[in-house]
C-alpha positions in Angstrom: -50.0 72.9 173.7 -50.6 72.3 177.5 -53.6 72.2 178.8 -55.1 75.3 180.6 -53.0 78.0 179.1 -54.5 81.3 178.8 -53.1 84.3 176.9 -54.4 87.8 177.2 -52.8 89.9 174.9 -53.4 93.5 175.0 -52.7 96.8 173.1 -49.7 98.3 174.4 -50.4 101.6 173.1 -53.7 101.8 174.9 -52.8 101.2 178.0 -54.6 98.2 178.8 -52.1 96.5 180.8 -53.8 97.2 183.9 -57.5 96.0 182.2 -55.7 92.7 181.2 -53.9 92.1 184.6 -57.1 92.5 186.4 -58.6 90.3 184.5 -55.6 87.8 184.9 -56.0 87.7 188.5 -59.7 87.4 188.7 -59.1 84.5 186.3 -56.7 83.0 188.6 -58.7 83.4 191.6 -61.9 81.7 190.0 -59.7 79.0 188.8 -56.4 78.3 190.3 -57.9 75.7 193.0 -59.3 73.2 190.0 -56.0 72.4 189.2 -56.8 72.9 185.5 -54.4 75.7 185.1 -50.6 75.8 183.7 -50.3 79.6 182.9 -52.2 82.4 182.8 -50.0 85.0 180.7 -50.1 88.5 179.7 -48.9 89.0 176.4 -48.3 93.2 175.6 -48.9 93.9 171.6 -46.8 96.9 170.1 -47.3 96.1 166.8 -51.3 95.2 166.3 -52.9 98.4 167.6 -56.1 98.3 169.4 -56.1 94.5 170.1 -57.1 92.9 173.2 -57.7 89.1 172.7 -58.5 86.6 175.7 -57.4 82.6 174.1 -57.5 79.1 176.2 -55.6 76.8 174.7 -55.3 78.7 171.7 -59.3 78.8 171.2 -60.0 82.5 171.5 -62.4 83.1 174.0 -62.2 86.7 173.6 -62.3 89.4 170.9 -62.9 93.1 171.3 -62.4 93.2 168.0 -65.2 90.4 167.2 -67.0 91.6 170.1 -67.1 95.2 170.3 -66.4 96.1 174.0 -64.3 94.4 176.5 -65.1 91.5 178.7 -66.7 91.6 181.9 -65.1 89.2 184.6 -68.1 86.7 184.8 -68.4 86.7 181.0 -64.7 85.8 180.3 -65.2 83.5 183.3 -68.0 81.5 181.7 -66.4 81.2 178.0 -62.9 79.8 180.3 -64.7 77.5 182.2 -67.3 76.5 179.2 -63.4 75.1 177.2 -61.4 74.2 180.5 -64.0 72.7 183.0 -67.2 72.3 181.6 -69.1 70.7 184.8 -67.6 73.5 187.3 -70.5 76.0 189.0 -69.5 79.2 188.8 -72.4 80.2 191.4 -73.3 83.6 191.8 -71.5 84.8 188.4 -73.1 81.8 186.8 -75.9 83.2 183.9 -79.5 80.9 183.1 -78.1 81.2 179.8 -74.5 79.8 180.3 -76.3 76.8 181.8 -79.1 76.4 178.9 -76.0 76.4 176.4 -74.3 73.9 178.4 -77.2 71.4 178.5 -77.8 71.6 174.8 -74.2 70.7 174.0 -73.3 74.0 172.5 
């Protein structure tokens, strides 16, 4: 696959288009100036119900399933950046831990 394609597929039934567009565009605003992104694509689900999964080149970077609970911004931000651009500063929504897992090589 391409480098620096991120699905975000979405329970149709749910409604979650919205949740997963928003998150789209905060995606692309973080990320669109590093030149490390192709696509950034919503992808509706009729058939599973209740899924909402976030992948980077096919690495899922997101599960509310595995997870729980839905993604803040920063957090899907951090696991994006941690698989497409490892050295970038995220700044203000960077987290002490984000770094820490960085330097060890996780």
């Amino acid at each position: 696959a391409m480098p620096g394609v991120i699905k975000i597929q979405y329970c149709v039934k749910c409604k979650w288009q919205l949740r997963a567009a928003w998150l789209a565009q905060e995606l692309l605003s973080t990320f669109e100036q590093d030149d490390i992104l192709t696509e950034v694509c919503l992808v509706p689900s009729l058939k599973v119900s209740g899924v909402f999964e976030v992948t980077c080149d096919d690495k899922t970077v997101w599960s509310r399933k595995a997870e729980g609970r839905f993604p803040e911004a920063k957090e899907l931000k951090q696991r994006v950046r941690d698989v497409l651009v490892p050295s970038k500063d995220l700044g203000h929504s960077d987290t002490p831990a984000a770094k820490k897992a960085k330097t060890e090589g996780k």
